[in-house]
N, C-alpha and C positions, 0 to 999 in steps of 0.2 A: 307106204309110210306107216308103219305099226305103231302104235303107242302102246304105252306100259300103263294097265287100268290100273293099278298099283303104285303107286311114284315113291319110288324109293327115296332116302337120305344123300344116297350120290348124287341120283337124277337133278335132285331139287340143288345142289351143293353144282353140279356142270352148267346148271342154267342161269344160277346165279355169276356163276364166272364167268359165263361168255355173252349174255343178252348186253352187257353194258357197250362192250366193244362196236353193235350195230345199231344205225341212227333210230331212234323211235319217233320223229315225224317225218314229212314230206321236204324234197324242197323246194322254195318257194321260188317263182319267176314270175314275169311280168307276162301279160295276156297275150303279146305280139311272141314272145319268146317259146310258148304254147301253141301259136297256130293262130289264136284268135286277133277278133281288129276287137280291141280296146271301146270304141268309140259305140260301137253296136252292144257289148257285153254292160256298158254302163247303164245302159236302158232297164237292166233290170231294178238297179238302184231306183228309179222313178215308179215302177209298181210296187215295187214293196213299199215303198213311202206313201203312195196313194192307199193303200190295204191298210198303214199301220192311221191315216186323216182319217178313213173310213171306220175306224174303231173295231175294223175286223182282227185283226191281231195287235199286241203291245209293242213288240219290236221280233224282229227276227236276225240271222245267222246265214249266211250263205257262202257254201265253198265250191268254185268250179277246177275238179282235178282234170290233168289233161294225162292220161300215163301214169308217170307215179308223181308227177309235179303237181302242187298249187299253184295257181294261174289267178286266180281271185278268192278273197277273202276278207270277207264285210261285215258289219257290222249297221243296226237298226232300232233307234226305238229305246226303249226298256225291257229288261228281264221281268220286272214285277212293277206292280203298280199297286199293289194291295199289300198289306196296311204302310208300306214305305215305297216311294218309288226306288229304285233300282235303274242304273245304268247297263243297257245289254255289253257283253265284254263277245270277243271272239274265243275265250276261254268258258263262256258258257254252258253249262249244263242241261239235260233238258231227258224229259223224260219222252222214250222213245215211240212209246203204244206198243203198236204191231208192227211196227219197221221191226221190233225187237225179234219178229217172228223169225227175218233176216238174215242180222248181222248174230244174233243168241243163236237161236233154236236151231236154225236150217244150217248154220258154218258146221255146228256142234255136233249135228245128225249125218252130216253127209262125210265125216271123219270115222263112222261107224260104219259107215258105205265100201268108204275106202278102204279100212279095214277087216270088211267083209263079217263083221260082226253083225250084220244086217242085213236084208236083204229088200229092195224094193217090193218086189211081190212077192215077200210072206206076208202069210197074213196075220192081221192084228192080233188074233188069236194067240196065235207063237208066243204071243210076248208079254199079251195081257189074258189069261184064261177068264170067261165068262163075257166075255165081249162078244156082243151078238152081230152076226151077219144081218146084209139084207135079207127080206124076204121076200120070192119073185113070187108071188099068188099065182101069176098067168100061168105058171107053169109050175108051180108047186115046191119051189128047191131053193134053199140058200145060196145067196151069194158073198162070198169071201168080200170082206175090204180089207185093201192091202196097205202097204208102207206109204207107196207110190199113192194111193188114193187122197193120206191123209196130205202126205205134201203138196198136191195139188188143187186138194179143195173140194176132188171131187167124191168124197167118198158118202156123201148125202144128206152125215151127219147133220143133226137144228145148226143155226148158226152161234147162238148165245143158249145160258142157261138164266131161270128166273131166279136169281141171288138172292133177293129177300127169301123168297120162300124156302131156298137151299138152306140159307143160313139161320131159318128157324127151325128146319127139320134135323140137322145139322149141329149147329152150332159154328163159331168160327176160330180158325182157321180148321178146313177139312180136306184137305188134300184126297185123304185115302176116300172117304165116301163121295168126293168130288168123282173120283173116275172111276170108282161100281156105279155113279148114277150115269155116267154117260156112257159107263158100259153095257148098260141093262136097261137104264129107261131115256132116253131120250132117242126122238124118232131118225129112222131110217127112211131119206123120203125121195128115192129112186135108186135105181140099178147103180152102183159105183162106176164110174168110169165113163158115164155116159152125161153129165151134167154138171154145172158147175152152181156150188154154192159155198159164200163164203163162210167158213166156219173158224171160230178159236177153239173148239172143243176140238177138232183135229190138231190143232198146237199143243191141247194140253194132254192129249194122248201120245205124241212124239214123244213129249217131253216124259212121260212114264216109261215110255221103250225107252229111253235114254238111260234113264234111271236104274229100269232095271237090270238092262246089260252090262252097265260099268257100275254100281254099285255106288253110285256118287249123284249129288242133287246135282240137277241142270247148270245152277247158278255156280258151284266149282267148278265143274267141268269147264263149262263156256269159258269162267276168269282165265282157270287154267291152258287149255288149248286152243283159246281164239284169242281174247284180249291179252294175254298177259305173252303169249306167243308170240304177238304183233309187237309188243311194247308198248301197247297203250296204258296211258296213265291214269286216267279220269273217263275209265268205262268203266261200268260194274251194275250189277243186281243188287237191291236192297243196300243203300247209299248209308241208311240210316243208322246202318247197326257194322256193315261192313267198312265203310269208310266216309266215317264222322268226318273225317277232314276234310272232305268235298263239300260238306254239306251250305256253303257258302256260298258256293260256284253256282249251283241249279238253283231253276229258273221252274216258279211255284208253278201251280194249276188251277184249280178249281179253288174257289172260297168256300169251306164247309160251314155247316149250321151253328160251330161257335164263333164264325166271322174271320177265322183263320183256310190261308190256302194249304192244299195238299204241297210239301216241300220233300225232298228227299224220300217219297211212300208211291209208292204205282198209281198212278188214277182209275184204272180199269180197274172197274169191282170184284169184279171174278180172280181178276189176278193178287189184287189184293185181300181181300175178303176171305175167299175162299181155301186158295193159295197161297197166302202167306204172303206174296212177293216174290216167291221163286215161284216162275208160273211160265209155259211153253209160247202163252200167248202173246205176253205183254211183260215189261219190270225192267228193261236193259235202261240206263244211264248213260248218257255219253254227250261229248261234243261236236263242233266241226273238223274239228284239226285229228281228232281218234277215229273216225267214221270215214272224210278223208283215205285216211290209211288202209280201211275193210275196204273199202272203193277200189285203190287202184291194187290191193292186193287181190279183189277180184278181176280185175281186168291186167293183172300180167300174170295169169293160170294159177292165182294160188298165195303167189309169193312177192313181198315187194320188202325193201332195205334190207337182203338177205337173209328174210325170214319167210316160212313158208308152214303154212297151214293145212292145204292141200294139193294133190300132186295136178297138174294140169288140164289132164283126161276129167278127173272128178270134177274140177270147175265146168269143163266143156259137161260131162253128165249134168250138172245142177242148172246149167244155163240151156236146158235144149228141154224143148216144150215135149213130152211122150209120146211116140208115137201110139202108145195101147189107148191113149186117153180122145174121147170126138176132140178133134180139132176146134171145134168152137168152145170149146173152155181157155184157149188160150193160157196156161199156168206152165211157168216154169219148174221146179223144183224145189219148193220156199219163196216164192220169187214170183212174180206177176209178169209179164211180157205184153196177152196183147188179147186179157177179159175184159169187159165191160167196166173192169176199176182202174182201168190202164190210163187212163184221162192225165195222168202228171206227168208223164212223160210227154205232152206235147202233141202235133205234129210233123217236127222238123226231124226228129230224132228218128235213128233207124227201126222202122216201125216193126223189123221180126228178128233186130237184135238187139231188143233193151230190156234191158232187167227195170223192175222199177217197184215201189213198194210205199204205201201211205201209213199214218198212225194216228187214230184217232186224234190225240193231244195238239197234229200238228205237224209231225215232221214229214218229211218224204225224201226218199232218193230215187234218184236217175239216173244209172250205167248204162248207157253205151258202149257198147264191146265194139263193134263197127269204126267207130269215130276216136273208140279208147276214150272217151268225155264222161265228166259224173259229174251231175246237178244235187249236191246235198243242202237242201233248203230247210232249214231247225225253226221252228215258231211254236206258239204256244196260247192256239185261238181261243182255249178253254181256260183261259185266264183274262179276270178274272172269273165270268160269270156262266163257261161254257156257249156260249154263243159264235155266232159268225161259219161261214165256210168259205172255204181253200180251196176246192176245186177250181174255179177261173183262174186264182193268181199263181197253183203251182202248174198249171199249162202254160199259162202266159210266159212265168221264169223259164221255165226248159224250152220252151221257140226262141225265148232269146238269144239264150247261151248256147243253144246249137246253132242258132243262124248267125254267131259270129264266129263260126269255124269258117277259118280261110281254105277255100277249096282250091 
């Protein structure tokens, strides 16, 4: 499935004619009509309401896709509670974190795969000149880090950079000396391939290879051949400058030091700060009902309301843990399956066929390929004071909603 890094005047003029003709949501059924018993799936309604007594989050968003259906779809709580309260809507906005790593960066990258504009094991080099290998002391020789390295996590890269100090050396926004610094000086701290550590500096170097093979920032590209492919309506990077008209919808974050929240602006600092907001890490926007939709179009190979992203192999590629990489890293392709971060997926869920993926801010999702089931759970625990954590209650949601699959 080649795509034209160019987009022509026709291109844009045939997609404008024919996107309207297919549905851009899911459609909606009742939980028995899905497979599920009703009666066990409403259980989750009770934790998340206990979560939002316990002041760990404000309200949340929960959608359970079964295939390409919604099956549930709820509603929690408030969107904001600083300086106005706000009612949460199922139309909600929310900023993604690193799920953005996902449904953005990894859709975006593995289209570059498919059209062999890339390759997993070249090495970073290829594509970023001055980017330094490991170095093995024991035996005196570099080691290459690959494509594959960085989408797994394991290429040994630090995990985070120190922003303040970036951004006095710097200044900000610095994209370009953002990635000579993680090309040149941040550490290399074991063999690639052989360990797992979680890094956004591997997202924000995808996102350079992205960059520089199509000639086009992350944040068009992705609009253009993932969100806007889909038909989604209310996904996007940088809300605030690309589509003011949302800016309504989303549902704030953090309270900054003039007593106002982060609204429509990334809350990762690196992403935003450094990055601008187009950032490999973090900066996607979206809600339940467009997330949804990246959901079951990963779980029917690519493609869902006659639109298709990627061809079905490349999903099967992106969902299958490497064989080159130690098995104990457990990392899919962009995509988490079954590290040490995997805790949201549950235990009920097929434990070596879940994609599953967390975001700072709050959100998380849970495909099951196995069962065809996705648990997208949107909240927003860092509003307003950044406090609280998710771990217990997005395990607790996903045992739910998998153990009301009728077997």
């Amino acid at each position: 499935m080649k795509r034209l890094l160019i987009i022509t005047a026709l291109a844009g003029l045939l997609a404008a004619c024919t996107s309207p003709q297919q549905p851009r949501s899911l459609e909606y059924v009742t939980p028995s009509q899905a497979g599920l018993d009703s009666s066990r799936l409403s259980m989750v309604d009770t934790a998340i309401l206990n979560a939002i007594g316990r002041k760990t989050i404000p309200g949340a968003v929960i959608s359970v896709v079964r295939g390409d259906k919604i099956a549930y779809l709820k509603t929690y709580g408030n969107s904001q509670v600083v300086p106005d309260t706000v009612q949460m809507t199922t139309g909600t906005i929310f900023d993604l974190a690193s799920v953005s790593k996902c449904v953005g960066t990894t859709l975006s990258f593995m289209q570059l795969v498919e059209d062999k504009l890339v390759g997993l094991e070249d090495d970073v080099r290829d594509y970023i000149p001055g980017f330094l290998p490991f170095r093995d002391t024991l035996i005196d020789e570099d080691v290459r880090i690959t494509v594959r390295d960085l989408l797994t996590h394991s290429s040994s890269l630090d995990p985070y950079v120190n922003v303040e100090r970036l951004s006095r050396r710097y200044g900000e926004p610095c994209p370009d000396s953002l990635m000579r610094y993680i090309s040149t000086e941040v550490n290399r701290n074991f063999k690639p391939g052989t360990d797992f550590m979680y890094s956004c500096l591997n997202f924000v170097t995808l996102q350079n290879i992205l960059e520089k093979v199509t000639g086009e920032r992350l944040c068009d590209y992705a609009q253009r051949e993932v969100f806007d492919a889909l038909g989604l309506e209310h996904t996007c990077y940088l809300p605030d400058v690309k589509r003011p008209d949302l800016m309504d919808l989303i549902a704030p974050t953090t309270v900054q030091p003039d007593g106002k929240p982060l609204k429509g602006v990334v809350h990762d600092p690196l992403a935003r700060r450094l990055n601008g907001g187009n950032s490999g890490n973090a900066g996607v926007f979206s809600n339940a009902e467009d997330l949804s939709v990246i959901a079951a179009a990963v779980m029917g190979g690519g493609e869902v309301n006659g639109r298709r992203i990627l061809e079905s192999e490349t999903v099967k590629l992106m969902c299958t843990v490497p064989y080159k990489n130690d098995p104990r890293i457990g990392r899919a392709l962009g995509w988490d399956m079954y590290s040490p971060h995997s805790s949201c997926k549950g235990t009920l869920t097929s434990q070596r066929r879940t994609l599953c993926h967390t975001g700072y801010t709050g959100p998380s999702m849970v495909i099951d390929l196995e069962n065809q089931l996705a648990i997208i759970l949107l909240t927003h625990r860092c509003h307003p004071y950044d406090t609280g954590s998710l771990k217990e209650l997005r395990a607790e949601v996903a045992d739910i909603v998998a153990g009301a699959v009728i077997r």
